[in-house]
C-alpha positions in Angstrom: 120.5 106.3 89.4 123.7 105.2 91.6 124.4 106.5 94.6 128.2 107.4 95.6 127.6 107.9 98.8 125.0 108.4 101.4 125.1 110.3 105.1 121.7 111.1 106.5 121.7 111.5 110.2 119.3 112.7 113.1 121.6 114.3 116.2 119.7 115.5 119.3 120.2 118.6 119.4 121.9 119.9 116.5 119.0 119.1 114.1 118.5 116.7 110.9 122.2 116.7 108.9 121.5 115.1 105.5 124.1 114.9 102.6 124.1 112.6 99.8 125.8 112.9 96.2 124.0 110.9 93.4 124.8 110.5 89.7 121.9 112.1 87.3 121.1 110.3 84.2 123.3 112.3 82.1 126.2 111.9 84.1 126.6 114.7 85.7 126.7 114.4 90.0 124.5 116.4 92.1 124.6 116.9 95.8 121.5 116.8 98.3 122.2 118.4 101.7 120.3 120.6 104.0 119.9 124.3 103.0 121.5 126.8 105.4 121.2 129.9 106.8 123.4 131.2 103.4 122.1 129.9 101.0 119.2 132.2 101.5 119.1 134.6 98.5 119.9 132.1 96.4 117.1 130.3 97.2 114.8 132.9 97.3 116.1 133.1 93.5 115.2 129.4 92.8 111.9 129.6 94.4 110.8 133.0 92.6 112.3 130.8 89.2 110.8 127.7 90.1 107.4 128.9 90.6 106.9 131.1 87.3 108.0 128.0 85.6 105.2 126.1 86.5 101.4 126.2 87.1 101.2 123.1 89.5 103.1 124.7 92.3 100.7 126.5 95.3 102.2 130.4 94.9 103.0 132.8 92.0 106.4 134.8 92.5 104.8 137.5 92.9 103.0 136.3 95.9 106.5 135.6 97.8 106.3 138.0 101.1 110.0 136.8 102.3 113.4 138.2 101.3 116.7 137.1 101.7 117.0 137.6 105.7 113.2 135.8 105.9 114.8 133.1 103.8 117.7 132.9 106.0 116.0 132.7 108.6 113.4 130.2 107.9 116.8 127.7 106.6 118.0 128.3 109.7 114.8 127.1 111.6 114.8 124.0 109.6 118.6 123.5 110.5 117.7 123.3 113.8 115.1 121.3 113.5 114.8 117.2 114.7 111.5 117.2 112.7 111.6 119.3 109.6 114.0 119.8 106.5 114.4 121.7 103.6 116.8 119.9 101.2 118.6 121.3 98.2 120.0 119.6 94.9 122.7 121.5 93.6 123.8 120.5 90.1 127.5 122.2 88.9 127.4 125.0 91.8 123.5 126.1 91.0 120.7 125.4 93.3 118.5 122.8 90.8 115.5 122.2 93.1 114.5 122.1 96.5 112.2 119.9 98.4 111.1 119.5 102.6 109.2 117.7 105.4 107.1 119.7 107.7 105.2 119.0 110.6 101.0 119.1 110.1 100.9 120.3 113.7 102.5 120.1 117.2 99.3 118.2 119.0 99.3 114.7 119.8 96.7 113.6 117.5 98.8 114.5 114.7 102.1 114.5 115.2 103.0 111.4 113.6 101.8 113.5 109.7 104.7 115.2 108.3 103.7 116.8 104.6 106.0 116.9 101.4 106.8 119.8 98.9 109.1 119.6 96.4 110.4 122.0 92.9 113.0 121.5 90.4 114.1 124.3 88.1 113.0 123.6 84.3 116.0 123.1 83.1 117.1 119.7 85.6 113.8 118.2 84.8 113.8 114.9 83.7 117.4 113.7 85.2 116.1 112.1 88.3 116.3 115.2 91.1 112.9 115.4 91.7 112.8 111.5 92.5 115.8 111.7 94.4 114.6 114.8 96.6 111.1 112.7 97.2 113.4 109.5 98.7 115.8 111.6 100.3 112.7 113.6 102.2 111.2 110.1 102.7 114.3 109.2 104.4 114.6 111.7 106.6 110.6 111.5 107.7 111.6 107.9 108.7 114.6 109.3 110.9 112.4 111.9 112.6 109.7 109.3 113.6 106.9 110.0 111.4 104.5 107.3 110.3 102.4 109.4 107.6 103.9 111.5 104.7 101.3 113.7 102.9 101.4 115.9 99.5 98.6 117.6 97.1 99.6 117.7 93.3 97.9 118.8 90.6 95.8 116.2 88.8 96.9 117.3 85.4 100.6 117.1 86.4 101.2 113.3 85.1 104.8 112.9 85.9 104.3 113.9 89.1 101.3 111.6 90.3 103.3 109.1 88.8 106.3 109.6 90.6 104.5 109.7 93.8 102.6 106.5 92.7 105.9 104.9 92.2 107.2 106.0 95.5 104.0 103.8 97.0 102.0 107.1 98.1 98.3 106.7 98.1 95.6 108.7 96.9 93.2 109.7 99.7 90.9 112.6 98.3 90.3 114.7 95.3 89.8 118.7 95.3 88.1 119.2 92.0 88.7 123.3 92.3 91.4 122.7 95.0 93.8 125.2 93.1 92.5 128.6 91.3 94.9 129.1 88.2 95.7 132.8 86.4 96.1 130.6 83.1 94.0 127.3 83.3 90.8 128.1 85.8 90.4 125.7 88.4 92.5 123.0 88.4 91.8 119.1 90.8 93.9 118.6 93.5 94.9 115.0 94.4 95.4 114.1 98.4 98.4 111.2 98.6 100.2 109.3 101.4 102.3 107.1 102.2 102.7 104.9 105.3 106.1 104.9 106.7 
């Protein structure tokens, strides 16, 4: 994967400003950047497609209590942010995944653990956005002073573990009924980090 070019920036003030265009395997570019306060239905749409495309992710769609404006809203939030992001990939003018840091907690004693979530629509799977989501979120937990990333993935979900794995995260714990699925029963959670 080649990247074109590459502007990821921390201001005081004004929140975390990411934007980076990459080339996909098949040729085709896709640009990261920071989701904003309008892209809010449309990613309410990717998130409610997203997640009835899979069984690894936390939610069903039906379980989504925000609309558009809560959508909005929380992009916003996450705009104005200097520790938390929510990044999109956008593939010919469509929103192709999403991915985002998020703080573990305000106190001391924690403050340096950010955790990662990440989707990718279906049909992108397999061109490299979900890898280039995880470095770009990596990336931009560096910049806002973290020392520990965190995520939970589905044991079952092979690609994924081993995209993590080859990102350097860590295992740390196992949930063997850490995730109660409509279709498969229980499903094992795996715990990763990564130092930063």
């Amino acid at each position: 994967m080649k990247k074109l070019t590459l502007r990821a920036v921390v201001s005081e003030g004004a929140g975390m400003r990411y934007n980076k265009i990459i080339m996909l395997s098949n040729g085709v570019e896709c640009c990261l950047r920071n989701g904003t306060e309008s892209d809010g239905q449309l990613i309410l749409d990717n998130f409610n497609l997203t997640h009835s495309e899979t069984d690894y992710l936390l939610t069903y769609p039906d379980e989504n209590s925000f609309n558009a404006a809560q959508e909005s809203q929380f992009l916003k939030e996450k705009a104005e942010s200097e520790r938390e992001i929510e990044l999109i990939a956008i593939v010919d003018g469509a929103i192709a995944g999403t991915a985002g840091i998020e703080a573990i907690g305000t106190k001391y004693k924690v403050r340096h653990r950010a955790e990662f979530g990440i989707s990718v629509v279906k049909k992108y799977w397999g061109l490299g956005i979900g890898k280039a989501l995880l470095a770009s979120c990596i990336e931009c937990a560096k910049a806002a002073g973290y020392s520990q990333l965190e995520l939970d993935v589905v044991a079952e979900n092979e690609r994924a573990v081993s995209m993590y794995e080859q990102a350097r995260f860590v295992e740390f714990g196992r949930n063997p009924k850490g995730f109660r699925s409509r279709i498969a029963g229980f499903q094992e959670v795996i715990s990763m980090r990564l130092e930063l």
